[in-house]
MDAnalysis code that builds the backbone (N, CA, C; Angstrom):
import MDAnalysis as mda
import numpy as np

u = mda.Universe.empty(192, n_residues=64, atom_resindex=np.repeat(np.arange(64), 3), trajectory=True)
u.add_TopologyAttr("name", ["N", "CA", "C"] * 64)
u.add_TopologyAttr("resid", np.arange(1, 65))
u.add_TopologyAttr("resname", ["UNK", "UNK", "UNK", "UNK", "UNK", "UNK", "UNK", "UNK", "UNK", "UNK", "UNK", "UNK", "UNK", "UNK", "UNK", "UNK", "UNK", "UNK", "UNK", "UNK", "UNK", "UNK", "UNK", "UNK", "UNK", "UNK", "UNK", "UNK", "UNK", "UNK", "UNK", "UNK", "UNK", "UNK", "UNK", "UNK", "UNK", "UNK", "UNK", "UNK", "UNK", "UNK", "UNK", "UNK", "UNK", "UNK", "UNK", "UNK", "UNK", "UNK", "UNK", "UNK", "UNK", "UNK", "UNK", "UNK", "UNK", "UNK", "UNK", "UNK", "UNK", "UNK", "UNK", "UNK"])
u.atoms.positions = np.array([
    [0.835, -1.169, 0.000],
    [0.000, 0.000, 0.000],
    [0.894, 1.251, 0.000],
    [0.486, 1.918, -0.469],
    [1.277, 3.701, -0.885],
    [0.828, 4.547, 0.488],
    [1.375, 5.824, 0.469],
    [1.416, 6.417, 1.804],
    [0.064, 7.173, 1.215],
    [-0.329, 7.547, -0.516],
    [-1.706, 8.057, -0.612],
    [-2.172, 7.560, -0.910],
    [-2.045, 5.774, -0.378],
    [-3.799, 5.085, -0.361],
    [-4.196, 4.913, 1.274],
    [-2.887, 5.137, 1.580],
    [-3.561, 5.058, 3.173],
    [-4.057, 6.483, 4.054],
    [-3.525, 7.392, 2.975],
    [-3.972, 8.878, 3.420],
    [-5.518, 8.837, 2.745],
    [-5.798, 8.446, 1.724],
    [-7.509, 8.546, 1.500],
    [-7.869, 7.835, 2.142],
    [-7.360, 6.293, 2.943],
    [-8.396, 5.386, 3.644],
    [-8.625, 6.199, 4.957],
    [-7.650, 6.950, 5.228],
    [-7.963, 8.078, 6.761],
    [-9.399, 9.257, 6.487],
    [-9.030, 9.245, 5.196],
    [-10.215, 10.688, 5.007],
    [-11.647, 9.807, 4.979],
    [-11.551, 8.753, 4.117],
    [-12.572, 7.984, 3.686],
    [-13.175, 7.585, 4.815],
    [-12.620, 6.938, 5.901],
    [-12.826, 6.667, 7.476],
    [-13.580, 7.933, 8.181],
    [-12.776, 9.144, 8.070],
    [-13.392, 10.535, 8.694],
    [-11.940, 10.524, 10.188],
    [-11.032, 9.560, 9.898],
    [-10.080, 9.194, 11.026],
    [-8.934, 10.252, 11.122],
    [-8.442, 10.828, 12.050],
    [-7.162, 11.800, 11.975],
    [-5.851, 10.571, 12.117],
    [-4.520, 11.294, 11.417],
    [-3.561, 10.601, 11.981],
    [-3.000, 10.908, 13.840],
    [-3.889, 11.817, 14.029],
    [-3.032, 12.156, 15.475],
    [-4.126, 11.234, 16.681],
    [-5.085, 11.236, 15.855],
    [-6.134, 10.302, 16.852],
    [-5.484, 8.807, 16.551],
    [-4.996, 8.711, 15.544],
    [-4.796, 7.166, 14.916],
    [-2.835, 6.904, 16.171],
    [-2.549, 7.704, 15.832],
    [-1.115, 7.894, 16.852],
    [-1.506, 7.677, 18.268],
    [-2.508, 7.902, 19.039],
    [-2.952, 8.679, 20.017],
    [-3.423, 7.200, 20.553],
    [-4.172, 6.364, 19.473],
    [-4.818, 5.190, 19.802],
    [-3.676, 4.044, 19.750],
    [-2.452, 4.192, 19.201],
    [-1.163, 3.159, 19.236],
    [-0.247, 3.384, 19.708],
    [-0.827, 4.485, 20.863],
    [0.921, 4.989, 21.730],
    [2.093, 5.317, 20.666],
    [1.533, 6.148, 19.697],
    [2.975, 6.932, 19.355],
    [2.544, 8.485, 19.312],
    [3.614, 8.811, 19.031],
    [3.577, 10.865, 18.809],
    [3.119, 10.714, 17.293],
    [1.955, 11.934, 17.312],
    [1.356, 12.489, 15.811],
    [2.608, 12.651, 15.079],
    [3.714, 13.070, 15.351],
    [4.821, 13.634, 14.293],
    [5.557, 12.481, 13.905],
    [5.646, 11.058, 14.497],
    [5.971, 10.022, 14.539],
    [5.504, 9.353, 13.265],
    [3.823, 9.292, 13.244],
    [3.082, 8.914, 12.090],
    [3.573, 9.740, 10.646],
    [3.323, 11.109, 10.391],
    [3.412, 11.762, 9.855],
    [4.779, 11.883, 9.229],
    [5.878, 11.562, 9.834],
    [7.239, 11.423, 9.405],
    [7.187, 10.488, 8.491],
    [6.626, 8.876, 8.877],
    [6.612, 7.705, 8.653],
    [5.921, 7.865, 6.845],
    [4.606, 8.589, 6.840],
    [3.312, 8.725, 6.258],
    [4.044, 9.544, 4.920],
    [4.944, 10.839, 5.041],
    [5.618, 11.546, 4.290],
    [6.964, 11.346, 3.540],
    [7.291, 10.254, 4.207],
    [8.716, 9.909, 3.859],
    [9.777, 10.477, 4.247],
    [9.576, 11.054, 5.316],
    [11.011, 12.016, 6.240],
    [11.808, 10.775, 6.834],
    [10.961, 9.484, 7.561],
    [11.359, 8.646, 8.289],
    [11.044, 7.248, 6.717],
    [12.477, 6.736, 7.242],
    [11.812, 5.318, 6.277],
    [10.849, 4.222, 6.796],
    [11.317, 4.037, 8.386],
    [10.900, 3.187, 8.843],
    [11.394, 1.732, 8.799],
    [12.670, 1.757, 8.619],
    [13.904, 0.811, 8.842],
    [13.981, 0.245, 10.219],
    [13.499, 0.819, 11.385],
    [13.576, -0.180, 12.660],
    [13.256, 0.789, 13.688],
    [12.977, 0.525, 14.376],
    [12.299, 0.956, 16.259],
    [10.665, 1.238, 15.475],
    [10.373, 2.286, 16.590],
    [8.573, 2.879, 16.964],
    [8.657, 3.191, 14.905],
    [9.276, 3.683, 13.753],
    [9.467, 4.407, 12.830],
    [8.510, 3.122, 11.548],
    [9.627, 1.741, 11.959],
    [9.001, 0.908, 11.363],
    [7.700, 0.111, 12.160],
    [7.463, 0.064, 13.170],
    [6.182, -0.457, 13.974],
    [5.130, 0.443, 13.218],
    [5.199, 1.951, 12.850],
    [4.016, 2.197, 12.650],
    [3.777, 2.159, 11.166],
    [5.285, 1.514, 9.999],
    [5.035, 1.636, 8.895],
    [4.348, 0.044, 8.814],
    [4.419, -0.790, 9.515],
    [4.011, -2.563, 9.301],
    [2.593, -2.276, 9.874],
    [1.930, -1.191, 10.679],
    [0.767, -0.994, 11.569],
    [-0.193, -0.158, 10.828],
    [0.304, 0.874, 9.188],
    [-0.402, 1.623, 8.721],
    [-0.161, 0.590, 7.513],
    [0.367, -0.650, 6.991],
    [0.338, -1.343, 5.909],
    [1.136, -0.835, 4.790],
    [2.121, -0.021, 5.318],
    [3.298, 0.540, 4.678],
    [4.648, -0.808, 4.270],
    [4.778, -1.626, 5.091],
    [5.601, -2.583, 5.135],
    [4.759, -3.879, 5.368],
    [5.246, -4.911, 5.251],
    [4.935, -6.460, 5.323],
    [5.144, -6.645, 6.811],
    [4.146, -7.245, 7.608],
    [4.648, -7.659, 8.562],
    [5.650, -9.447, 8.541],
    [6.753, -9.027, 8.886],
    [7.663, -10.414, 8.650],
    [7.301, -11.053, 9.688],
    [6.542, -10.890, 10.633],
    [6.313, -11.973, 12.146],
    [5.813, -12.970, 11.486],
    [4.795, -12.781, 11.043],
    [3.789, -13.764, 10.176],
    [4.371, -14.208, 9.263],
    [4.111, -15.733, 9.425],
    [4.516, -16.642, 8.862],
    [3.268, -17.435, 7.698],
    [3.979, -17.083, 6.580],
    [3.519, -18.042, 5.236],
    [3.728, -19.274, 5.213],
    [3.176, -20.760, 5.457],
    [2.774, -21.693, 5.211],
    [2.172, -22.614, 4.434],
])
């Protein structure tokens, strides 16, 4: 998923990113870094919220 299909699924919802931050224990500027491409989201809280907004694959999960 692209950072503007998940920015229309927020509008489409009526959802903010700072409420969406707010509800997963991170900082609004956290998301928004992630969401814009300031942050890649290569590892810590940066990539948790890119595998949590469907920016990245979650690798936990296992294919079988």
């Amino acid at each position: 998923m692209t950072p503007d299909q998940i920015k229309e699924q927020f509008r489409a919802r009526g959802e903010t990113f700072t409420q969406w931050a707010k509800d997963h224990n991170y900082r609004p500027n956290q998301v928004l870094r992630v969401l814009n491409g300031f942050d890649k989201g290569t590892r810590g809280a940066a990539h948790d919220i890119a595998v949590k907004l469907g920016l990245k694959p979650d690798q936990t999960k296992t294919t079988a």
